[in-house]
Steps between C-alpha positions, in 0.01 A plus 500: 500500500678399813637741703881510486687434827839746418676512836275243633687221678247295699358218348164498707457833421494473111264177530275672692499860378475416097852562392663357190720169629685269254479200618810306621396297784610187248852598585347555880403122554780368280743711738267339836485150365884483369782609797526642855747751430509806222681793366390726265685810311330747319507886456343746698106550428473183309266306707670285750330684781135433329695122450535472895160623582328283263710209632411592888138520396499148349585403868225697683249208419284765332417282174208710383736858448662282218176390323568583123833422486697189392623339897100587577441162266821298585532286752643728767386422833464883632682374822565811744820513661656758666679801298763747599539778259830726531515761231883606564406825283327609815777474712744753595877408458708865567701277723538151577363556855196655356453240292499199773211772663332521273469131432421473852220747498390327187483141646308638837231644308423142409593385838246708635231439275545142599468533854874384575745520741815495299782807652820393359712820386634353161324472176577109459385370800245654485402426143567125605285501863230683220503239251506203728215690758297525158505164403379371871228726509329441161616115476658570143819566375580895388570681180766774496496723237784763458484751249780760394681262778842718370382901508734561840773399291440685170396793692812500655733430191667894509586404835713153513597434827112583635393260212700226613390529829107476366597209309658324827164603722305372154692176483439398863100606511425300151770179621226474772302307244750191431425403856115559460458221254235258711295838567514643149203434204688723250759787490485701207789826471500759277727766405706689198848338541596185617801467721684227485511220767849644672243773554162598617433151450765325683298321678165468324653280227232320384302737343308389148613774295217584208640847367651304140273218528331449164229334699410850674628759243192669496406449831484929513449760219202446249503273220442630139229254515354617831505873369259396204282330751463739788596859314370414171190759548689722625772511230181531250313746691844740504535435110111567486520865689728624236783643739774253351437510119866636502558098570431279234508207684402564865543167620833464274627855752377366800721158495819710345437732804490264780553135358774318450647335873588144526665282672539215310497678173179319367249651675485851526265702757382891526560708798200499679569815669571703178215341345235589754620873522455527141132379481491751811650787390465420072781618430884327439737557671793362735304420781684260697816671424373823638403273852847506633886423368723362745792751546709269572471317157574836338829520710634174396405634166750801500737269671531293208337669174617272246220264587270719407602524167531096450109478631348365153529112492693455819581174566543328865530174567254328788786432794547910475093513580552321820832671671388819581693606802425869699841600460544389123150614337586500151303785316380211204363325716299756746396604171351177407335478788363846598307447151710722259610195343325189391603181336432516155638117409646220688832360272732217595917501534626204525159363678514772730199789516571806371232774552465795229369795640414812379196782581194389490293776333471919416411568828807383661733607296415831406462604873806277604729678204354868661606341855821423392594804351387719776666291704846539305489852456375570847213750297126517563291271213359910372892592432585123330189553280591787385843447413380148291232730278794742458715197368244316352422827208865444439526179439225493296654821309847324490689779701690302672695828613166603677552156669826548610411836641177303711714249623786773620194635724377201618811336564616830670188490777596192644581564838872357633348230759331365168748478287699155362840525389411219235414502137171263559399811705493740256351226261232405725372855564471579096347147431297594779372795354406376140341221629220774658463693199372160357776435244584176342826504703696178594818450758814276420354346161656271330670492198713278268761720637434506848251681720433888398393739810201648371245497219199710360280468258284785400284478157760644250830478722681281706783623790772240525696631851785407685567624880881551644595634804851644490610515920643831524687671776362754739661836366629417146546738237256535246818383239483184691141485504495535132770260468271178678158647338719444153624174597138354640310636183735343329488155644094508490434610135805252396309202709164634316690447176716239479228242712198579266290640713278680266525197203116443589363832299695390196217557281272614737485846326490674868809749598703359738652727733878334612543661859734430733479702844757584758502570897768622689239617784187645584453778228846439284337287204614523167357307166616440162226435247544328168180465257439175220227424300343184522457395152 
């Protein structure tokens, strides 16, 4: 078996030292032969960085490191051109200043190697004097390949006004290209989210973007197909050794673990990071997830935790994929695009696209729902886990009471910076919570009689729930207290009632558990249980 390349971003390097490589220079000379100009978007450790290399490789005139593969018997001239390769991961970007020198110091280093004599003090013009000095020297036009072109932005999120100012220094180093058009072969970008044009790309307009393309949806990740091809032995050599007969279907575990992203909601791909750490370290687990979470996306999060109750089947329509502004990140879509959502289907309103998207396997969101709720209760993942074995005995025991008593506690250790004055809050953190434990729990579901907060399903009993937050006044009585706890368990188990919401386990046989829960604050909860027999 081939050695397996797990951290290994160097295309020359996995030719020539034996490494596992799924082929996908087809999508390499269709992406040559077919535009000047590209933009990709993908999640972090997905590829795009192996993408570039391979791409800047296919330009090195080097015709024999591709023998084997599919462009190694087209008819791809092998042409070399020039490359400049700026991984903007590499680049420091505390300030805005640092950032322009550190583009400079970057730039010179090629400069240098060249044997130029190029001194401007400014990133652009001396990007430009680069690529125009390159293409007199060598006689052929140059390839620019960006990847993670928008890291000194993202990095910068927590910090607006020193993200805007990396966007503005970003905006005027990659506009240098527009102008470059005579010198330039190919330009291909890459990144996680794309900013719209009254953005970083202001004036680099003209960019071919391939991120929903169905043309190029698996352009990164690992095809089901691809895994029986080149991890086929593998998978059968694991099931072989004995150490996962706890599986019955190993392959089956392996694609619910890290299948299931698409972008065009056809083809589906594997993460190929998550993948190879697997066959490395043989065992599952959350991988990718465990590589890095932007903090950032966790804040917007707690800024606005009702959408993390609406995740399942969210739908977006394809004008919201395309306006991302710095200033106005939505957390839908940074979710979509960091990877924690994928589109599962592609529907049509009124001829327009509408994107479904939803998690796209175990691995994403059982460590996501553990982010989340460590994130909302400002507690370390050890505390959260303990808290959800604590509730999950009692919801499988149907004391509800010892429930109440759980959520009291957990509610109660949220620090004040944390805490929402909103009802989706307090919804967000419990649906949060059951989704870990691994119960059949859904958000918002809809019913003939409108849309119930919160469902679960366990073998013989089903919770129907209802969440109301009663705003109560700093300092009142414990008569007045009682007074809007009476009045909001009321109003939940009434709208449990009289809209149906448990109708579904008529004759069901389960016991259905009527609960309707409400939050004046941090630790005052009350609940008012009512039990029915499905029958």
């Amino acid at each position: 078996m081939k050695k397996l390349p797990l951290g290994i971003q160097n295309f020359r390097k996995i030719m020539e030292g034996g490494y596992v490589y799924v082929d996908k220079t087809q999508y390499v000379y269709n992406i040559i032969n077919g535009g000047s100009y590209y933009f990709l978007s993908r999640p972090r450790r997905f590829g795009k960085s192996l993408l570039l290399d391979t791409i800047g490789e296919a330009f090195s005139g080097d015709r024999e490191l591709f023998k084997g593969l599919w462009i190694y018997g087209s008819d791809y001239s092998f042409e070399k051109h020039p490359v400049i390769r700026l991984d903007m991961s590499n680049i420091a970007n505390e300030t805005p200043e640092m950032l322009k020198d550190e583009l400079l110091i970057e730039l010179k280093s090629r400069i240098k190697k060249e044997g130029f004599s190029i001194d401007y003090n400014t990133p652009s013009a001396t990007f430009k004097t680069l690529i125009e000095e390159l293409h007199e020297k060598y006689n052929q036009t140059v390839v620019v390949l960006i990847d993670e072109y928008d890291k000194p932005i993202l990095d910068r999120l927590g910090d607006m006004e020193v993200a805007e100012a990396n966007k503005d220094v970003l905006g005027g180093f990659y506009g240098v290209l527009k102008s470059m058009d005579p010198h330039l072969r190919l330009t291909f970008i890459t990144g996680i989210t794309k900013f719209t044009k009254a953005s970083v790309f202001s004036e680099l307009n003209n960019l071919g973007d391939l991120t929903l393309s169905r043309k190029y949806s698996s352009v990164c990740g690992i095809g089901i197909a691809d895994l029986d091809e080149y991890f086929g032995e593998r998978i059968k050599a694991l099931s072989a050794a004995g150490d996962f007969n706890h599986v019955s279907d190993l392959r089956g575990e392996i694609l619910a673990w890290y299948d299931g992203y698409s972008w065009d909601g056809k083809n589906r791909v594997i993460n190929p990071f998550s993948l190879l750490s697997f066959f490395d370290q043989e065992r599952f687990a959350s991988f990718w997830y465990a590589s890095g979470t932007p903090k950032f996306l966790m804040e917007l999060m707690i800024k606005d935790p009702g959408v993390y109750a609406k995740l399942k089947n969210l739908r977006i329509t394809g004008l919201m994929l395309d306006t991302t502004e710095i200033d106005k990140i939505e957390a839908e879509l940074l979710l979509f695009q960091t990877g924690y959502l994928t589109v599962k289907e592609i529907a049509y309103d009124m001829n327009e696209e509408v994107f479904v998207l939803g998690m796209p396997n175990s691995e994403v969101r059982k460590a996501f729902d553990l982010h989340v709720a460590t994130a909302f209760t400002g507690k370390k993942q050890a505390y959260v886990k303990n808290a959800q074995l604590d509730i999950a005995e009692a919801l499988q025991g149907g004391d509800l009471q010892k429930v109440l008593e759980m959520l009291r506690g957990l509610f109660a250790s949220i620090p004040y910076e944390l805490h929402v004055d909103r009802e989706a809050y307090y919804h967000s953190v419990f649906y949060a919570v059951m989704n870990v434990l691994g119960f059949d729990i859904d958000a918002e579901v809809s019913t003939a009689g409108g849309r119930v907060d919160a469902v679960l399903e366990l073998d013989d009993k089903a919770y129907v729930m209802e969440f109301k937050y009663g705003k109560c006044e700093q300092g009142a009585s414990q008569e007045e207290k009682k007074k809007l706890f009476e009045k909001a368990l009321g109003e939940g188990m009434e709208q449990i009632k009289s809209r149906g919401y448990a109708k579904k386990y008529e004759g069901s046989g389960k016991k259905v558990h009527l609960a309707a829960f409400a939050f004046l604050g941090r630790d005052d909860i009350e609940m008012r249980v009512e039990e029915q027999q499905g029958i």
